[in-house]
C-alpha positions as CSV (number, residue, x, y, z in Angstrom):
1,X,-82.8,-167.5,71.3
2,X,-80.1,-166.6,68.8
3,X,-79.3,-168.3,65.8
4,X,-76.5,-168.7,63.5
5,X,-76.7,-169.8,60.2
6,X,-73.6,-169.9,57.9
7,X,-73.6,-170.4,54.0
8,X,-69.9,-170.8,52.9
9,X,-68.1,-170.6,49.3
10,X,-71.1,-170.7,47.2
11,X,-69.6,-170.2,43.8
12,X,-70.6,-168.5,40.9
13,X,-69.9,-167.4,37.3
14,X,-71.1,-163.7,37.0
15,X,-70.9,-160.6,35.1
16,X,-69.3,-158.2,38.0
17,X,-66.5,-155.5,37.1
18,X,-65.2,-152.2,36.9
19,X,-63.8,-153.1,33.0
20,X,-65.9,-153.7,30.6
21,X,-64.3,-156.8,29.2
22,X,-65.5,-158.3,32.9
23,X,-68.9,-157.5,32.4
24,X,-69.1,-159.6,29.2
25,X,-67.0,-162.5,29.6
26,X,-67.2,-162.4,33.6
27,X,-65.3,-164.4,36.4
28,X,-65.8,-167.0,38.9
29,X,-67.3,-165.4,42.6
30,X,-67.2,-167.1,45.5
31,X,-69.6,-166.4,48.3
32,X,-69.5,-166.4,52.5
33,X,-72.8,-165.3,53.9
34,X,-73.2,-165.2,57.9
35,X,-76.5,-164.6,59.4
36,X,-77.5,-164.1,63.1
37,X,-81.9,-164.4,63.4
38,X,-83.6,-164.3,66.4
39,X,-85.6,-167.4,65.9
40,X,-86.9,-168.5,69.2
41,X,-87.0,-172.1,70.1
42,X,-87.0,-173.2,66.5
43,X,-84.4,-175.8,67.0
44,X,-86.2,-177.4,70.1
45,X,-89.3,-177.8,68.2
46,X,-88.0,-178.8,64.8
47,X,-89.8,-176.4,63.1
48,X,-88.2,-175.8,59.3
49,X,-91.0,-173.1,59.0
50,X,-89.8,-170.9,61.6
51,X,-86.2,-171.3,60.5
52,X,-84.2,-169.4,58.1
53,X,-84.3,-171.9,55.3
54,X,-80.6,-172.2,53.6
55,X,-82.4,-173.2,50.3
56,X,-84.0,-169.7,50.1
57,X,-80.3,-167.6,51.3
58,X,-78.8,-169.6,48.7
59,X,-81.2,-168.9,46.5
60,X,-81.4,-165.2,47.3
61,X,-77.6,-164.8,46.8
62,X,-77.8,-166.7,43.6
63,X,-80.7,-163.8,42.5
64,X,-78.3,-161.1,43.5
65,X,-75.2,-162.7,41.7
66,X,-77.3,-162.4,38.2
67,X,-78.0,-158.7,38.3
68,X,-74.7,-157.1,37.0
69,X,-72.6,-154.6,39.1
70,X,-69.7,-153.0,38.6
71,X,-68.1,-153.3,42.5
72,X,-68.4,-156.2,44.7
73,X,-69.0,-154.2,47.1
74,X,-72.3,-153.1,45.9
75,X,-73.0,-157.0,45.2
76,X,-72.5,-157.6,49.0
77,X,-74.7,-154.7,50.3
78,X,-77.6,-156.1,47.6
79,X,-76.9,-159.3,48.9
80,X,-77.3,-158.3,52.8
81,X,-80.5,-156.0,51.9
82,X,-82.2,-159.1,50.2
83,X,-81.5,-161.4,52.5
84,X,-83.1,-158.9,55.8
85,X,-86.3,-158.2,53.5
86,X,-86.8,-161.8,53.0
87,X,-86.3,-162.9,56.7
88,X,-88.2,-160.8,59.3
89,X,-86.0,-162.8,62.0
90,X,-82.6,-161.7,60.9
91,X,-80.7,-159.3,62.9
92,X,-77.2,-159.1,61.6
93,X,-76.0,-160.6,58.1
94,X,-72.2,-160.4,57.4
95,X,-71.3,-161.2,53.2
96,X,-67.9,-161.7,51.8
97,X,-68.2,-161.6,48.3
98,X,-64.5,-162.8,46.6
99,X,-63.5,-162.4,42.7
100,X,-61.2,-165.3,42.1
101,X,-57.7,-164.6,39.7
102,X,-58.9,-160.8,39.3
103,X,-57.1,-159.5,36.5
104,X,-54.4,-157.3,38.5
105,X,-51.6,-158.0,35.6
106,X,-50.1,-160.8,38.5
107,X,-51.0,-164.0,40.0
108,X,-53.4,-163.3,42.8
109,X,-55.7,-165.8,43.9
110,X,-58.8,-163.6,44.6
111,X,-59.8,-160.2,46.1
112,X,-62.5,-159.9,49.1
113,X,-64.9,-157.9,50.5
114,X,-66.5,-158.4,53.6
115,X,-69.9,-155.9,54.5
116,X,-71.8,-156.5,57.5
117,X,-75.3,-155.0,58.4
């Protein structure tokens, strides 16, 4: 059977940016992460160690969002990648990774990207 398991607006302070200023002070990050696993009858039998645990995606994200980049878009592949070499059950992850109040020189309340592999 086919899962879906959805992580939404994790948030984060990190070091991400194309300026250099960003990658020292940083901004705040919000996260969307949206995994489809093959995982059997996990939920029928109640079995937390065949599921994908949210505690370890979270915690996987969280690990990505500490190693600087300079695009979010490479944050969101690194994110995806990590997250299908951890679970052998996932099939398809989608990642929004959004920088909020970018500095664009006007008010904006964030930029996205969404990557899906």
């Amino acid at each position: 059977m086919e899962y879906r398991i959805v992580l939404q607006r994790m948030e984060f302070h990190a070091l991400h940016g194309c300026y250099e200023l960003e990658r020292k002070v940083g901004n705040r990050f919000t996260v969307d992460v949206e995994i489809t696993a093959e995982l059997g009858d996990v939920a029928a039998e109640d079995s937390v160690e065949k599921a994908v645990n949210y505690l370890t995606v979270y915690e996987v994200v969280r690990e990505q969002m500490v190693l600087t980049q300079r695009t979010i878009e490479r944050v969101a592949m690194n994110i995806i990648d990590a997250i299908k070499e951890r679970f052998d059950a996932v099939r398809h992850v989608k990642c929004t990774v959004s920088k909020l109040a970018p500095p664009l020189g006007g008010k904006i309340d964030r930029v996205s990207v969404v990557l899906e592999k």
